[in-house]
C-alpha positions as CSV (number, residue, x, y, z in Angstrom):
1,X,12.1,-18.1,19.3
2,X,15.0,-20.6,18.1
3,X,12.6,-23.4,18.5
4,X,9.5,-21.7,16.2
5,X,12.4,-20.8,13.5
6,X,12.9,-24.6,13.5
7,X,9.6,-25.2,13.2
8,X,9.4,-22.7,10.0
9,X,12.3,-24.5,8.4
10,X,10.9,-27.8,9.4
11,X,7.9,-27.2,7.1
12,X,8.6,-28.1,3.2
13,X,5.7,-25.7,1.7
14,X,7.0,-23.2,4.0
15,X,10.8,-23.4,4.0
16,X,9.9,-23.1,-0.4
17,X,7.9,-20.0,0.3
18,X,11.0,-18.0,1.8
19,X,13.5,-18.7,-0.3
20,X,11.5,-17.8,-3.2
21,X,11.1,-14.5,-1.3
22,X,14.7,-14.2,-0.7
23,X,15.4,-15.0,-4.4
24,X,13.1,-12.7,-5.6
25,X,14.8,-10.2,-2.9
26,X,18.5,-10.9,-4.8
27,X,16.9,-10.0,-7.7
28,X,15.6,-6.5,-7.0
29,X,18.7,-6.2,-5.7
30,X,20.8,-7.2,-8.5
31,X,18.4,-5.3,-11.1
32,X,18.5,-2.0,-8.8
33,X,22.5,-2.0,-9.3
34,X,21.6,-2.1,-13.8
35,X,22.7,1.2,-15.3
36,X,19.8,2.2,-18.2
37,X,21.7,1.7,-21.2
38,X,22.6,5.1,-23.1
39,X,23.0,7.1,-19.6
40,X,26.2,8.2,-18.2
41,X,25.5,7.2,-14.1
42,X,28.6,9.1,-12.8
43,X,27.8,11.9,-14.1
44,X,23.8,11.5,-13.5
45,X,24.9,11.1,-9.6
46,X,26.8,14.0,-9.7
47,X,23.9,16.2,-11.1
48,X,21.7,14.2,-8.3
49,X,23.9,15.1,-5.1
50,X,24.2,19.0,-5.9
51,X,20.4,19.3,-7.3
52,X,19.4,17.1,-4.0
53,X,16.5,18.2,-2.2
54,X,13.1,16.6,-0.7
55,X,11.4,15.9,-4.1
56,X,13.6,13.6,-5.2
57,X,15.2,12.1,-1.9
58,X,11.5,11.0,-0.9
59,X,11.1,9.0,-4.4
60,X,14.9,8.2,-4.1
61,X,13.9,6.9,-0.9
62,X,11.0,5.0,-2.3
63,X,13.5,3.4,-5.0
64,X,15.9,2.2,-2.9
65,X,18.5,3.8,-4.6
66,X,18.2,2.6,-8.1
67,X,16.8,6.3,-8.6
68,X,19.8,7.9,-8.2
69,X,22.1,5.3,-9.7
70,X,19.5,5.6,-12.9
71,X,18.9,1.4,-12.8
72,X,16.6,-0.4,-15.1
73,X,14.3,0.0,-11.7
74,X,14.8,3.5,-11.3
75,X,10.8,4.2,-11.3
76,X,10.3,1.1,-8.8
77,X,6.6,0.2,-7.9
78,X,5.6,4.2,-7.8
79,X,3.5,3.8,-11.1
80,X,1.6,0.9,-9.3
81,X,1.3,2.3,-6.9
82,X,-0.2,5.8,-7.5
83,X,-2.4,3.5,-10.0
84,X,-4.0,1.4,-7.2
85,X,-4.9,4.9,-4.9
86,X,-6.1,6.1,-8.5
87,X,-8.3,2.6,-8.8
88,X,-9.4,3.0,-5.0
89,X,-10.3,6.6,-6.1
90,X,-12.2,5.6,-9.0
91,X,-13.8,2.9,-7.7
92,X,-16.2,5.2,-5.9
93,X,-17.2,7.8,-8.9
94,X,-17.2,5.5,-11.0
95,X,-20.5,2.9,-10.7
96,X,-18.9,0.4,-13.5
97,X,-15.9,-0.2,-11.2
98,X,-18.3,0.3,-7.9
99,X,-20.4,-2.7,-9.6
100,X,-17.4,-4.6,-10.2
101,X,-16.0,-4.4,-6.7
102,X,-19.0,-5.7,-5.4
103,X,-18.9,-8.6,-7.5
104,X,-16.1,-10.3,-5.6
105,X,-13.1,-12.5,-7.0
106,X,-14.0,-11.7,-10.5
107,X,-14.9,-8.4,-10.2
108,X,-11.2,-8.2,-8.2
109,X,-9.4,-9.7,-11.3
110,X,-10.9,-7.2,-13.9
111,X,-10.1,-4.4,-11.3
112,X,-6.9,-5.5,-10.5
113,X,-5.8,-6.1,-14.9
114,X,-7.2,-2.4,-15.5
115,X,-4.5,-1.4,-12.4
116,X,-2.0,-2.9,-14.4
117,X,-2.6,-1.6,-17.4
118,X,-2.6,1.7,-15.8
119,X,0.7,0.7,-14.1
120,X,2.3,0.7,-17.6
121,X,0.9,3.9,-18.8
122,X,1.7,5.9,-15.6
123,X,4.9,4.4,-15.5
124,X,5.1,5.1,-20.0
125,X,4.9,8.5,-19.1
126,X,7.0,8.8,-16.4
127,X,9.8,7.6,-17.9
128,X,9.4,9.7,-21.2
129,X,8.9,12.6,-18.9
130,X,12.6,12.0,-17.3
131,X,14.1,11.0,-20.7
132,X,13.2,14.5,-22.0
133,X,14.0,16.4,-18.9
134,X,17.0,15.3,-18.2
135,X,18.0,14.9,-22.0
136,X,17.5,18.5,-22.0
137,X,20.3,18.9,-19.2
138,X,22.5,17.2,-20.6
139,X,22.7,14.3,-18.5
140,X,21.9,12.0,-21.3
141,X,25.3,12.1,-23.3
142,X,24.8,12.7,-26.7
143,X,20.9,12.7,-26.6
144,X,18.9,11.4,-30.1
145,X,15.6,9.7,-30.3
146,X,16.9,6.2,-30.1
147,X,18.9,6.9,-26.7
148,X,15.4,8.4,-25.6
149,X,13.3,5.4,-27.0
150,X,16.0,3.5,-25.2
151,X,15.8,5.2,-21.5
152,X,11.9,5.0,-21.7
153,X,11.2,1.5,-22.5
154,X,14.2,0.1,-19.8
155,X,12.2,2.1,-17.1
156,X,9.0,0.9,-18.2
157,X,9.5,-2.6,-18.5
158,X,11.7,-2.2,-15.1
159,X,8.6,-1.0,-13.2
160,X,6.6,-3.7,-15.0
161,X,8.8,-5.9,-14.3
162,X,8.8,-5.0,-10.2
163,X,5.0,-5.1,-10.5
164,X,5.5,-9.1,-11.6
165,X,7.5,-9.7,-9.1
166,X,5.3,-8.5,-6.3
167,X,2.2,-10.2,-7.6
168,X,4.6,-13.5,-7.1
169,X,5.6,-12.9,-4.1
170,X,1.9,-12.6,-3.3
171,X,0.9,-15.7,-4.7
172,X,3.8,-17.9,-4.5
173,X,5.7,-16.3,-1.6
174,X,4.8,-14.9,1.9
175,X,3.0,-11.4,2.5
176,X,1.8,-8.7,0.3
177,X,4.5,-8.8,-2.5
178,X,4.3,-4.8,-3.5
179,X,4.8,-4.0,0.2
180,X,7.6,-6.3,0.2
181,X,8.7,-4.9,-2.8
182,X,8.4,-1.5,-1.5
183,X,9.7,-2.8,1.8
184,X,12.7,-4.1,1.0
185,X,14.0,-0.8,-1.1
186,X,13.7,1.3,2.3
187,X,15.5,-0.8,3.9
188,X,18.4,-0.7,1.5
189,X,18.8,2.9,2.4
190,X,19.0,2.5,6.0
191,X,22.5,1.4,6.3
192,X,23.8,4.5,4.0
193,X,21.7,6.7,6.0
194,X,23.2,5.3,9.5
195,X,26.7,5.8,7.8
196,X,25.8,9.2,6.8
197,X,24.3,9.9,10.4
198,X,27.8,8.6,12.1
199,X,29.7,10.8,9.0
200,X,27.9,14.0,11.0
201,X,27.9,13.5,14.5
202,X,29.9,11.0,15.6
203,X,33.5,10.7,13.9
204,X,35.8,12.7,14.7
205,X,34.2,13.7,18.4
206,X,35.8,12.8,21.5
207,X,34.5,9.2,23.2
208,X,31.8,11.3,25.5
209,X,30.6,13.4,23.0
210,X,29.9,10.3,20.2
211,X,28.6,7.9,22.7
212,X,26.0,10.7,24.1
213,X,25.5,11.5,19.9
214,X,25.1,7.9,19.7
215,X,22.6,7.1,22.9
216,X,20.6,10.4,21.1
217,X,20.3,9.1,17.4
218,X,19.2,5.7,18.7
219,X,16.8,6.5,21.6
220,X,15.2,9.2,18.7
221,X,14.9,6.0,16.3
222,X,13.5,3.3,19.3
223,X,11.1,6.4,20.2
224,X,9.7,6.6,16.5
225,X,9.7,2.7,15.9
226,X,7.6,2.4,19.4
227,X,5.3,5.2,18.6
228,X,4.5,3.2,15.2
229,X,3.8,-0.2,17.1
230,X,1.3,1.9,19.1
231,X,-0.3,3.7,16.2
232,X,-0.4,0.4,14.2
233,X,-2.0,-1.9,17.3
234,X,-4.1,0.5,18.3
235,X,-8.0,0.2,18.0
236,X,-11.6,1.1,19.4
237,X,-13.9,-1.6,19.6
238,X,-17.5,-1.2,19.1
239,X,-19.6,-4.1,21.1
240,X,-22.2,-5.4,18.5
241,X,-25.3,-7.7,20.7
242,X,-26.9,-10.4,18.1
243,X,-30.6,-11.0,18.9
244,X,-31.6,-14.8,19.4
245,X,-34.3,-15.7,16.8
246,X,-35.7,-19.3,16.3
247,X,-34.2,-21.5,13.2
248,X,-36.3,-24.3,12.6
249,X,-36.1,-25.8,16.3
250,X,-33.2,-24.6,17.7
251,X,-32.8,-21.4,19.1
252,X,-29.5,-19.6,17.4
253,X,-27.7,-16.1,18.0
254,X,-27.4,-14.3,20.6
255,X,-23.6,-13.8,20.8
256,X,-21.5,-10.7,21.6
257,X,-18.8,-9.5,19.3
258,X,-17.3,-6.4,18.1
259,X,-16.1,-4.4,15.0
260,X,-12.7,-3.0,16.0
261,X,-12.3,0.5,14.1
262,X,-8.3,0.9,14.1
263,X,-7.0,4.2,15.1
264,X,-5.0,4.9,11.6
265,X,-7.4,3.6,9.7
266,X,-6.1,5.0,6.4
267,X,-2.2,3.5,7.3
268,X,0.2,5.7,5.7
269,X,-1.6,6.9,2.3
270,X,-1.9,10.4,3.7
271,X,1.4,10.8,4.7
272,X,2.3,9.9,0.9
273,X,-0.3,11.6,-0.7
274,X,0.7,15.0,1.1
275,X,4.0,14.1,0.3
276,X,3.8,13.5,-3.4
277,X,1.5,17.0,-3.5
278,X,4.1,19.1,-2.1
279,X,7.3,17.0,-3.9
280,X,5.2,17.5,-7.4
281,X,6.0,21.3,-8.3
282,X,9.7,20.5,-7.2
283,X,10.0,17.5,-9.6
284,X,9.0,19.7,-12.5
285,X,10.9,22.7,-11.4
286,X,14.2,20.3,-11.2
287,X,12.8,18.6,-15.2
288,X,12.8,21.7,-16.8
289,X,16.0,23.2,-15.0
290,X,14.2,25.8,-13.0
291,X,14.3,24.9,-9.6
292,X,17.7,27.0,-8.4
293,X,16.1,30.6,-9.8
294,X,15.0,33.5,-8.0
295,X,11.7,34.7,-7.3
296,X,8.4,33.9,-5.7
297,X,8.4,30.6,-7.5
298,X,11.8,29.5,-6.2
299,X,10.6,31.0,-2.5
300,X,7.6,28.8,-2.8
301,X,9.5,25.5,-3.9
302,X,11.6,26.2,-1.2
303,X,8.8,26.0,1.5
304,X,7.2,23.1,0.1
305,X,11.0,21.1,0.7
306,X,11.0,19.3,4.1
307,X,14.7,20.4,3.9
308,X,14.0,24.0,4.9
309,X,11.5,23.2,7.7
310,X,12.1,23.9,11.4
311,X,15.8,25.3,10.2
312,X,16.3,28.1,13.3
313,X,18.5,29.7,10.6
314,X,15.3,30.2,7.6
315,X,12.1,29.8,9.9
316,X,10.2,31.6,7.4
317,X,10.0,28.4,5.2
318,X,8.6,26.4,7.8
319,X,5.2,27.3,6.6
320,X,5.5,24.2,4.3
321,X,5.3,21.9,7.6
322,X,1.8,23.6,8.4
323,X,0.6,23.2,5.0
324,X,2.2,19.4,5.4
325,X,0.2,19.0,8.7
326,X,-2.9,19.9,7.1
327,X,-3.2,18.0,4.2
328,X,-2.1,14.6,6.2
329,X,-5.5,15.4,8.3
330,X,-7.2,16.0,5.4
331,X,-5.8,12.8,3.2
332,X,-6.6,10.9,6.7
333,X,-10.9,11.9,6.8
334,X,-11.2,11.4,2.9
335,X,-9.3,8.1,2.4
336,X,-10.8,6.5,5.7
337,X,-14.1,8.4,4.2
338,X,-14.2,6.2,0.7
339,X,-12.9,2.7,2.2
340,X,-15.2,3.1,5.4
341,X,-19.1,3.6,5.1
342,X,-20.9,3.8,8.4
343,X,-24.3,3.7,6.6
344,X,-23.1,0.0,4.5
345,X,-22.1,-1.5,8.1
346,X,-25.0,0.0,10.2
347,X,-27.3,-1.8,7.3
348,X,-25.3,-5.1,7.5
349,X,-25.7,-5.1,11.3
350,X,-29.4,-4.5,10.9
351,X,-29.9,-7.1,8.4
352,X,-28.4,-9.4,10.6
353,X,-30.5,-9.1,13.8
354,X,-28.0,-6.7,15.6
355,X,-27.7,-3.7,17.2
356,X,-25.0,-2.0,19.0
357,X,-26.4,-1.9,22.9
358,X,-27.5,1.8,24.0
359,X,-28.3,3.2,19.9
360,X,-31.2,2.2,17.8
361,X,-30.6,0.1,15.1
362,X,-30.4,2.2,11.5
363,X,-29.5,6.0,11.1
364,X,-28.7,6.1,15.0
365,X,-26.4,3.2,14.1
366,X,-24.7,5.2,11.2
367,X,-24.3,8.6,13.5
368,X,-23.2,7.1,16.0
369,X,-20.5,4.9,14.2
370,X,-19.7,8.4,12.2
371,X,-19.3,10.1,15.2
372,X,-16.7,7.4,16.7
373,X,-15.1,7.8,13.4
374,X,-14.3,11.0,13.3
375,X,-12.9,10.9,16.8
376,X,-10.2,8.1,16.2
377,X,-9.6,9.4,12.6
378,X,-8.3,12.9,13.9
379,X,-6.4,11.1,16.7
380,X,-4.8,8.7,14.4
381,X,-4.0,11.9,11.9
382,X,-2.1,13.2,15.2
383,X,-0.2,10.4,15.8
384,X,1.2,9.8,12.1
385,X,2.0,13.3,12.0
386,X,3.9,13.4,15.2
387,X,5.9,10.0,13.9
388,X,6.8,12.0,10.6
389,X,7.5,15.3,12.8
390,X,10.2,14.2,14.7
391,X,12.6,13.6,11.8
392,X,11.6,16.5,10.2
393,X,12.5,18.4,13.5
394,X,16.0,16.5,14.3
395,X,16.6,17.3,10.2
396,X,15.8,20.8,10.4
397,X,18.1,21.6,14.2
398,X,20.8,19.5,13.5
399,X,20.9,18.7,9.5
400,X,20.8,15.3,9.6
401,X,19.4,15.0,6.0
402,X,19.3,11.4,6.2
403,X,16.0,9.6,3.4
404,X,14.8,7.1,5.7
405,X,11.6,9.6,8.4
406,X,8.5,8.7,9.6
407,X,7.1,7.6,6.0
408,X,9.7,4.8,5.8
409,X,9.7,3.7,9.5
410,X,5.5,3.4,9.3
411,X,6.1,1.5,5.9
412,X,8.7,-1.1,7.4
413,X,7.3,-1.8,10.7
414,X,3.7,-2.6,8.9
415,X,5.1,-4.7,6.6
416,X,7.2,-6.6,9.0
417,X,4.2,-7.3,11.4
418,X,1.6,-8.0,8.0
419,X,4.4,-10.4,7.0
420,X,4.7,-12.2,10.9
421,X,1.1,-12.2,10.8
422,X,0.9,-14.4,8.0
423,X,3.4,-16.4,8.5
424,X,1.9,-17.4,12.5
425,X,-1.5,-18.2,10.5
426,X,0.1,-20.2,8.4
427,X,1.9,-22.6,10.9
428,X,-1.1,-22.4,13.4
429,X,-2.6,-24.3,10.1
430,X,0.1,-27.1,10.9
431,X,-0.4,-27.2,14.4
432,X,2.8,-25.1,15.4
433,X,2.8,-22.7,17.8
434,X,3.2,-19.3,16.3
435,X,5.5,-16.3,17.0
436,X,3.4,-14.3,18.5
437,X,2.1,-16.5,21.2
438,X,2.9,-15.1,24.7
């Protein structure tokens, strides 16, 4: 392992792609410690800590903590995000952008300028939302409309700004820059969380009792991280035959190969669609100051918070977790349903002179690749939910509370393997042997 670091450092093009990455890393870093000028932070952390609950912990979480220090990156890459699944979306009712995906690079470029430009938008009215909402509460001292103009255009061009800097990493760096991005701001929050973690049940206990707390808490986090490798590796391959046909002379085809379908084939989009659904009505509940009233509406707002689930004390909120469970299946059949078309691939194969051996080529194809589909989907949905489970659960017994779950573990550990892969293509290009050689 020594020896292949060596190598990486050995390499000029490679060594400059790194420490670009690590400057850009310093400064996210350094921007997500800038209070927005006009806004009293102290005080906007105090409102943070005793309104705290799963809405804005999971975008807090997301933010790496500039959220609730209220930095110039407070919004982070959320706008550009939420505007690339809105793209993805589109792309498929819409046949202008359909037509342009299927054009290839440049089609890519005009797809990938409109995502920006709905970046800045989304991320436009984001911030005007927060300026007025918490201007409202006070938490804004001594509101008017330039303090306001102020907050919104700092959070704007922050996320912009972020959304730069990933699309640099991208091309100058190593890896996909927004997961990087996105990445690194989890991570940030993982050593506060294990603080807060040995805060709870560790100081303070006698030797036997932290040690077993201790062997617990990490075992719990080795268990998660392992279940993730699995989830991510994991794959069904479909054997694809080529026929042999005659070009010219020669006699050509006739290979073997497969398409690997990957178990979670939609990653972890649903886990962050369901929970941006349920976080939503909390968010504006907490904006317009109405989130600690009484009533069916608080009840509800209560269920939706991942706080209140599997909590022996209030079971009857747990109903959020099955409302939870079901829309990550859901979010795991329709995005794997709009980014995978059996029909497309059944027609490719055909064109091509295969056929998968046992099913006719065509419609038989396209059921039968459906059918496999469906299968892994729903297993994959079971697995990602189980991952984001088990925090919930240890959360809910022992009142952990800690940011960092299943979302953030899936996010990390994909990134960090996307980013290994690259990096091993990249020096099997110069004739090094890669890290994951065994």
């Amino acid at each position: 392992m020594f020896e292949d670091l060596k190598n990486l450092f050995r390499v000029k093009e490679m060594r400059r792609k790194l420490l670009y990455v690590l400057g850009m890393i310093f400064v996210i870093r350094i921007g997500s410690q800038l209070p927005v000028p006009g806004v009293d932070s102290s005080f906007f952390k105090e409102w943070f800590q005793s309104n705290t609950g799963d809405a804005f912990n999971f975008f807090d979480a997301f933010t790496g903590g500039s959220f609730e220090k209220m930095s110039v990156f407070a919004l982070s890459i959320t706008p550009y995000i939420t505007s690339s699944i809105i793209m993805q979306l589109l792309t498929i009712a819409i046949p202008a952008l359909e037509e342009m995906h299927r054009d290839g690079e440049e089609g890519r470029k005009k797809i990938t300028a409109i995502t920006r430009y709905v970046t800045v938008g989304l991320a436009l009215f984001e911030s005007t939302a927060m300026a007025i909402g918490f201007g409202r509460q006070g938490l804004i001292p001594h509101m008017n409309f330039f303090k306001g103009f102020l907050v919104v255009v700092c959070l704007t061009c922050g996320s912009a700004v972020l959304m730069w800097i990933g699309e640099q990493i991208t091309e100058k760096g190593i890896g996909n820059g927004i997961s990087v991005v996105l990445c690194v701001n989890i991570i940030s929050r993982v050593p506060s969380d294990l603080g807060l973690l040995y805060e709870n049940f560790i100081k303070g206990k006698t030797i036997a009792k932290g040690l077993l707390a201790g062997i617990i808490i990490a075992a719990i986090i080795i268990l998660v991280i392992v279940m993730v490798l699995i989830l991510n590796g994991a794959e069904r391959r479909i054997p694809v035959q080529y026929s042999r046909k005659m070009v010219g002379r020669k006699l050509m085809g006739g290979q073997s190969t497969n398409i690997p379908l990957k178990v979670n084939t939609a990653g972890v989009i649903p886990v962050i669609f369901a929970s941006s659904i349920m976080s939503f009505p909390s968010i504006i509940a907490q904006l317009l100051g109405k989130a600690n009233g009484t009533g069916i509406g608080s009840e509800i707002l209560r269920g939706l918070s991942s706080n209140n689930w599997c909590n022996p004390r209030q079971l009857q909120y747990s109903w959020g977790l099955i409302l939870y469970i079901v829309l990550c299946v859901f979010f795991a059949y329709f995005y794997t349903s709009i980014t995978f078309n059996p029909l497309e691939v059944a027609d490719n194969i055909k064109k091509q002179g295969g056929f998968i051996p046992g099913i006719r080529p065509g419609k038989p194809t396209s059921d039968y690749l459906t059918n496999i589909l469906n299968y892994i989907v729903f297993i994959g949905a079971v697995g990602l939910i189980i991952v984001c489970i088990i925090p919930f659960f240890f959360n809910g017994i022992f009142g952990a509370n800690v940011s960092f779950g299943g979302t953030s573990i899936i996010i990390i550990v994909g990134v960090i393997l996307e980013t290994v892969k690259q990096v091993e293509s990249q020096m099997i290009v110069r004739n090094y042997k890669g890290f994951l050689e065994k």
